[in-house]
N, CA, C and O atoms as a DFTB+ gen file, in Angstrom:
364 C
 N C O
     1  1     -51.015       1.387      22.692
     2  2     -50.034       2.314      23.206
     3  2     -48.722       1.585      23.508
     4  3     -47.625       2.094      23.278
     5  1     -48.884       0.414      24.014
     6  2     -47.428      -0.137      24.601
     7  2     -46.514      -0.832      23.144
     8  3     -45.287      -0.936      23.121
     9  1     -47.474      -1.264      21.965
    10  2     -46.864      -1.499      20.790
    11  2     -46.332      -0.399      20.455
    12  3     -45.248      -0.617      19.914
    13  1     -46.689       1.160      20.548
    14  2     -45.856       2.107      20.222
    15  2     -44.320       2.311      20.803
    16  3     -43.245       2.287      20.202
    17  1     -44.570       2.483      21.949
    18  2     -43.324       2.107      22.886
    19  2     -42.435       1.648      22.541
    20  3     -41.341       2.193      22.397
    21  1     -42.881      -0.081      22.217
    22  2     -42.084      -0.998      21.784
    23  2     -40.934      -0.672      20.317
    24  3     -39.712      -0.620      20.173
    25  1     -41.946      -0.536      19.568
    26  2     -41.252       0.376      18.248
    27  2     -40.515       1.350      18.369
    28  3     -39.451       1.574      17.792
    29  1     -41.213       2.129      19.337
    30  2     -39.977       3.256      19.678
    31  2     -38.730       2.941      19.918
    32  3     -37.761       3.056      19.167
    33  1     -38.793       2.465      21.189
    34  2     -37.245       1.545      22.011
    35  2     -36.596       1.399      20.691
    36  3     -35.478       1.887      20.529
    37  1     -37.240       0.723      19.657
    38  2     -36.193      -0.535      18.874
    39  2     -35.692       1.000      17.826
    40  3     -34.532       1.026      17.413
    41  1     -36.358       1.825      17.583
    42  2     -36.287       2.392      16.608
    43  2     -34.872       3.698      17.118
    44  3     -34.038       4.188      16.356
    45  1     -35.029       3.951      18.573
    46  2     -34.158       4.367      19.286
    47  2     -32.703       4.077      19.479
    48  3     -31.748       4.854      19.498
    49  1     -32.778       2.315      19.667
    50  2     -31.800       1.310      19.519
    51  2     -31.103       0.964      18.386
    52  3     -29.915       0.666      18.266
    53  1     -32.267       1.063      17.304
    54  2     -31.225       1.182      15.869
    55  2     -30.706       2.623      15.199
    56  3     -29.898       2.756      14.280
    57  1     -31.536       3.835      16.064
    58  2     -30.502       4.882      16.028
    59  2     -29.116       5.119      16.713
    60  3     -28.193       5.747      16.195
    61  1     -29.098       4.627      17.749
    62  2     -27.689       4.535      18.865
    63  2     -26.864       3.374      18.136
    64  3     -25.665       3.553      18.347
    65  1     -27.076       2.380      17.443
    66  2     -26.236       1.442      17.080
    67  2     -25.765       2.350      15.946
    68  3     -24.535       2.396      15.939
    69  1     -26.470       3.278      14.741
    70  2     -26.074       3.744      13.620
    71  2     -25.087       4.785      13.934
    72  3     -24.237       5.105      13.104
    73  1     -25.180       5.469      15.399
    74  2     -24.615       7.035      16.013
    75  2     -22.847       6.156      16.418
    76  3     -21.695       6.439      16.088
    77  1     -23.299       5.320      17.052
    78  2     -21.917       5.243      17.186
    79  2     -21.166       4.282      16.103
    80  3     -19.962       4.511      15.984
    81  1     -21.746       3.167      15.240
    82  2     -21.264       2.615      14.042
    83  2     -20.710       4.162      13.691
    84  3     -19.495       3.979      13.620
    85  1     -20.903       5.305      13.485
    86  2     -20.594       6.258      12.661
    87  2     -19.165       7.168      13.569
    88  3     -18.167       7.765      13.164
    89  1     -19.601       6.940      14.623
    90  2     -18.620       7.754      15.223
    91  2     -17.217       6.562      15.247
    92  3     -16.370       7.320      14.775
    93  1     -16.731       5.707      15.400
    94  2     -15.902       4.552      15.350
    95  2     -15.363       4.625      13.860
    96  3     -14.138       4.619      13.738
    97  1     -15.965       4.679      12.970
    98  2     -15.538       4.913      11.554
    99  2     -15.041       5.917      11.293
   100  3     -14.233       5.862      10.367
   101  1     -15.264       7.264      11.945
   102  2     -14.773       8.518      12.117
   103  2     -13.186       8.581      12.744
   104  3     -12.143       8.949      12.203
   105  1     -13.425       8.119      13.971
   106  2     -12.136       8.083      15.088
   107  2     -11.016       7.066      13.923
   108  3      -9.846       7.349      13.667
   109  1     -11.594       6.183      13.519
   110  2     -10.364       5.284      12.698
   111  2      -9.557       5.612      11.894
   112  3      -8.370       5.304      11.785
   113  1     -10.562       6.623      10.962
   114  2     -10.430       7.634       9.771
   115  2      -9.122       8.244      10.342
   116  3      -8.012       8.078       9.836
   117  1      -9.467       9.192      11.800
   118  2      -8.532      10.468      12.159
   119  2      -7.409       9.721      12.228
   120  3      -6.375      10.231      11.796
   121  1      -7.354       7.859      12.987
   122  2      -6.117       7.444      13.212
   123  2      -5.324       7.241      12.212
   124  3      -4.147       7.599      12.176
   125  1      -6.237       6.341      10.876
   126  2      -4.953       6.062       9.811
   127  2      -4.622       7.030       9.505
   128  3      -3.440       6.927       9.176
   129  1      -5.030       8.199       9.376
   130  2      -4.665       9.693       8.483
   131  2      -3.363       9.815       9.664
   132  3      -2.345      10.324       9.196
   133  1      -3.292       9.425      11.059
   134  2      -1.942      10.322      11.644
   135  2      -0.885       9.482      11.828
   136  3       0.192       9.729      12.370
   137  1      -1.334       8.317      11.261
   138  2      -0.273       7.177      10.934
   139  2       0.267       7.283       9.730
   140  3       1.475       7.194       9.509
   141  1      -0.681       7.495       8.817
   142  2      -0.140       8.289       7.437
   143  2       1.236       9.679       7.769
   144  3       2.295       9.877       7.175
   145  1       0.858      10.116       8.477
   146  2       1.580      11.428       8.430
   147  2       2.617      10.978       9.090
   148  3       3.741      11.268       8.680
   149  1       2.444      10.154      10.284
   150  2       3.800      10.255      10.910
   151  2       4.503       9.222      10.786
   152  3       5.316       9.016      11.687
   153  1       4.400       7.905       9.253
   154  2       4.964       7.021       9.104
   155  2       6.691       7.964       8.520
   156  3       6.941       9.030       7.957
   157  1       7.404       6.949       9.000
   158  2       8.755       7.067       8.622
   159  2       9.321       6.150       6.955
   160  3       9.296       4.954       6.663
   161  1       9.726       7.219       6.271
   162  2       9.855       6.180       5.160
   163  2      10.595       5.354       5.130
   164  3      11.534       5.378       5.925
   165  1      10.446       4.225       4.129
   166  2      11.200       3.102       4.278
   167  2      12.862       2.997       3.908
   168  3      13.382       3.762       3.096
   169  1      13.493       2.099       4.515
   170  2      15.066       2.518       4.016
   171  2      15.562       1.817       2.935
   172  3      15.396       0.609       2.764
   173  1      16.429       2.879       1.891
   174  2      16.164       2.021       0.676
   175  2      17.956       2.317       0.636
   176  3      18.582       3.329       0.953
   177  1      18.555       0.659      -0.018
   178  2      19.730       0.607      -0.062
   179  2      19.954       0.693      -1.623
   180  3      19.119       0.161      -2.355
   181  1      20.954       1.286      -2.119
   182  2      20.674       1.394      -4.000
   183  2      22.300       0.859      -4.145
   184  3      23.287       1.108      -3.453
   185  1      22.096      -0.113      -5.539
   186  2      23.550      -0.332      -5.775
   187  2      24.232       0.697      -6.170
   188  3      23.504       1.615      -6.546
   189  1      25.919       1.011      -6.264
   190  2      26.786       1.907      -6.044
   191  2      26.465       2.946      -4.635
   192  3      26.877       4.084      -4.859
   193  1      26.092       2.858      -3.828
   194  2      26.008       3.487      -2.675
   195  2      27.514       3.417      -2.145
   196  3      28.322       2.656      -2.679
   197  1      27.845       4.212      -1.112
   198  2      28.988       4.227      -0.881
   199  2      28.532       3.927       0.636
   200  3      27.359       4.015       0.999
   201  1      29.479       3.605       1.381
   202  2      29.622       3.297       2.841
   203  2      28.494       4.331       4.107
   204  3      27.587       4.181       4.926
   205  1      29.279       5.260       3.560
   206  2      28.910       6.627       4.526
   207  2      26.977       6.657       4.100
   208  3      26.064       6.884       4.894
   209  1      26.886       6.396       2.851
   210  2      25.456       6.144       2.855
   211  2      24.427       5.529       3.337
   212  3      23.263       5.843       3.584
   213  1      25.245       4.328       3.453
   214  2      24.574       3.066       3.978
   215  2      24.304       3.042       5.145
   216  3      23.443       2.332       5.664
   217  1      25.272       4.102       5.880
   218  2      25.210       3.818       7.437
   219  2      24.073       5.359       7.494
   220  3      23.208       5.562       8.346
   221  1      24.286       5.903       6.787
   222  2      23.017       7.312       7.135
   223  2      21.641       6.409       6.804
   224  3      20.705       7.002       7.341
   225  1      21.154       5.185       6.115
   226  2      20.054       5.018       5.807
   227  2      19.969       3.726       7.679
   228  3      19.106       3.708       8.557
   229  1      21.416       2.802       7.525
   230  2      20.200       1.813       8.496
   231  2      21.139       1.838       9.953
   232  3      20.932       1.136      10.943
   233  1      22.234       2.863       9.776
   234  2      23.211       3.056      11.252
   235  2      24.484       2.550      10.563
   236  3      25.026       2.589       9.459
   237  1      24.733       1.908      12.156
   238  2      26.572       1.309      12.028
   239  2      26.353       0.083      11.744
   240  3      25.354      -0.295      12.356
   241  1      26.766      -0.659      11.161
   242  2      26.670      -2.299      11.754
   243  2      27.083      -3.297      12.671
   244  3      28.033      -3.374      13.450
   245  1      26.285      -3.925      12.431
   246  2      26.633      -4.496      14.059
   247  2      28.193      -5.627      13.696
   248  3      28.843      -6.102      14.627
   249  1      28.470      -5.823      12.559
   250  2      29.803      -6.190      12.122
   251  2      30.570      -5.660      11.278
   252  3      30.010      -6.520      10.598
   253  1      31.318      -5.099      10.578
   254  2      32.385      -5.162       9.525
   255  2      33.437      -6.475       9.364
   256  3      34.171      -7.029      10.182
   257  1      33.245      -6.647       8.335
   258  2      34.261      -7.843       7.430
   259  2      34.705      -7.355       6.864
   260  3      33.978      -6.806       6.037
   261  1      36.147      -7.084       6.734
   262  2      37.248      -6.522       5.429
   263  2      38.040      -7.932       4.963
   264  3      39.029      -8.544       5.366
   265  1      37.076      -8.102       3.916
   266  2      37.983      -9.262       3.146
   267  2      38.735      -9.092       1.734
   268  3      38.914      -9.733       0.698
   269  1      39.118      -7.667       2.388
   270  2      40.409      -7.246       0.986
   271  2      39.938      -6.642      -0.056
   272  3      40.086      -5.425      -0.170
   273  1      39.307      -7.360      -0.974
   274  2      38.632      -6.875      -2.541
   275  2      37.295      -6.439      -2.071
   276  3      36.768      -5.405      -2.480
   277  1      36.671      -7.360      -1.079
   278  2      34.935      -6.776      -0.529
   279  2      34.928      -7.008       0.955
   280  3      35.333      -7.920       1.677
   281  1      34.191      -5.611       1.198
   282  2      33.895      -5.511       2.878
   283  2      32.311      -5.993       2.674
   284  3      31.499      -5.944       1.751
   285  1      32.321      -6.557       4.242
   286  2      30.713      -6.672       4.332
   287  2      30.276      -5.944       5.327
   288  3      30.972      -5.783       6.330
   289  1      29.415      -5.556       5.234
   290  2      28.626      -4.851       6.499
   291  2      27.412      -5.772       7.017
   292  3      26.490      -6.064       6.256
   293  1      27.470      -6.320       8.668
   294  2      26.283      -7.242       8.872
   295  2      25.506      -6.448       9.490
   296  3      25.826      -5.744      10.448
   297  1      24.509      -6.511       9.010
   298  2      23.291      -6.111      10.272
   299  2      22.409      -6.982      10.730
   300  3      22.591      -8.174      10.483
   301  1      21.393      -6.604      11.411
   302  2      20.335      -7.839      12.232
   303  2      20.174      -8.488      10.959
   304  3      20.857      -9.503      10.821
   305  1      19.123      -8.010       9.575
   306  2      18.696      -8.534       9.156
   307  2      19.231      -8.963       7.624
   308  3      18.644      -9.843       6.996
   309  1      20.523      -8.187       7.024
   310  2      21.245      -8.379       5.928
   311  2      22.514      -8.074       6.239
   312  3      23.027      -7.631       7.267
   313  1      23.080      -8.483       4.838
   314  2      23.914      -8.496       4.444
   315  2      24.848      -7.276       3.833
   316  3      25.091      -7.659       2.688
   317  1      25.341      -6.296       3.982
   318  2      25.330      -5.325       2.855
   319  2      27.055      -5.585       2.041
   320  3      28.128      -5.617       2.644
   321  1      26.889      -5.704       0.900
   322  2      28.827      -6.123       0.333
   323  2      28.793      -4.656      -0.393
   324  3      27.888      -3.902      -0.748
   325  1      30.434      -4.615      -0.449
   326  2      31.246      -3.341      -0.987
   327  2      31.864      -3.909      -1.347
   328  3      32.398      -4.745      -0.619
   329  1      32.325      -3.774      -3.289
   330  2      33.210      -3.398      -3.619
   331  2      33.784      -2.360      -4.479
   332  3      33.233      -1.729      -5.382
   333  1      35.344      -2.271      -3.912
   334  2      35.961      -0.892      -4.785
   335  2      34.755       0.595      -3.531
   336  3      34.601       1.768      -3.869
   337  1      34.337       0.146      -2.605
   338  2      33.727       1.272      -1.750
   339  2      32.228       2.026      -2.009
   340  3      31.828       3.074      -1.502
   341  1      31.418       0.982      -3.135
   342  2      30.046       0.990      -3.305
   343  2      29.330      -0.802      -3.235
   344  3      29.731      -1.926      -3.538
   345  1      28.285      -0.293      -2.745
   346  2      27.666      -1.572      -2.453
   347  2      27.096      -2.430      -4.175
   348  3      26.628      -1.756      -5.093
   349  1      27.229      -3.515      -4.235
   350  2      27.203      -4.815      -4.726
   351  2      26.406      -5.351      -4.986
   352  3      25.809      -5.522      -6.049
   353  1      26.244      -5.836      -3.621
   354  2      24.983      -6.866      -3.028
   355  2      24.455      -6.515      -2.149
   356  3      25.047      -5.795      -1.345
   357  1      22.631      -7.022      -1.878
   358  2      22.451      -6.992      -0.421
   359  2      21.501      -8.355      -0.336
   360  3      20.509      -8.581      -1.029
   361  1      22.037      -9.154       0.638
   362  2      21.642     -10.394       1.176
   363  2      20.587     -10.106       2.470
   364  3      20.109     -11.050       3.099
């Protein structure tokens, strides 16, 4: 009788380890799916862009350079150049 027991417990124990292994895989599921949904797309700079574009995709910058023939626009992490009033380059 107490070998039954024993088996039981374990057989109990490897049902509760499988119940919640399953429920954790579930909850993760619901999270990437609302990270999916509520990711923001990425900002994409395209050559010939014009100014007014550039600043609708990453803001203002935190510098302007007018060096006559090409402006630069600095931000934290690039570079953005204009010339003739479409972008160039981005560094």
């Amino acid at each position: 009788m107490e070998k039954n027991v024993d088996v039981l417990s374990i057989l109990l124990g490897i049902l509760a380890i499988f119940i919640i292994v399953r429920i954790v895989k579930a909850a993760s599921r619901t999270v990437d799916e609302e990270q999916k949904k509520s990711a923001v797309p990425p900002k994409e700079i395209r050559l010939g862009m014009v100014p007014a574009e550039v600043e609708a995709a990453l803001g203002v910058p935190e510098t302007m350079v007018d060096l006559g023939e090409k402006v630069l626009y600095k931000y934290k992490n690039m570079t953005v150049e204009f010339r003739d009033a479409k972008v160039t380059d981005v560094r």
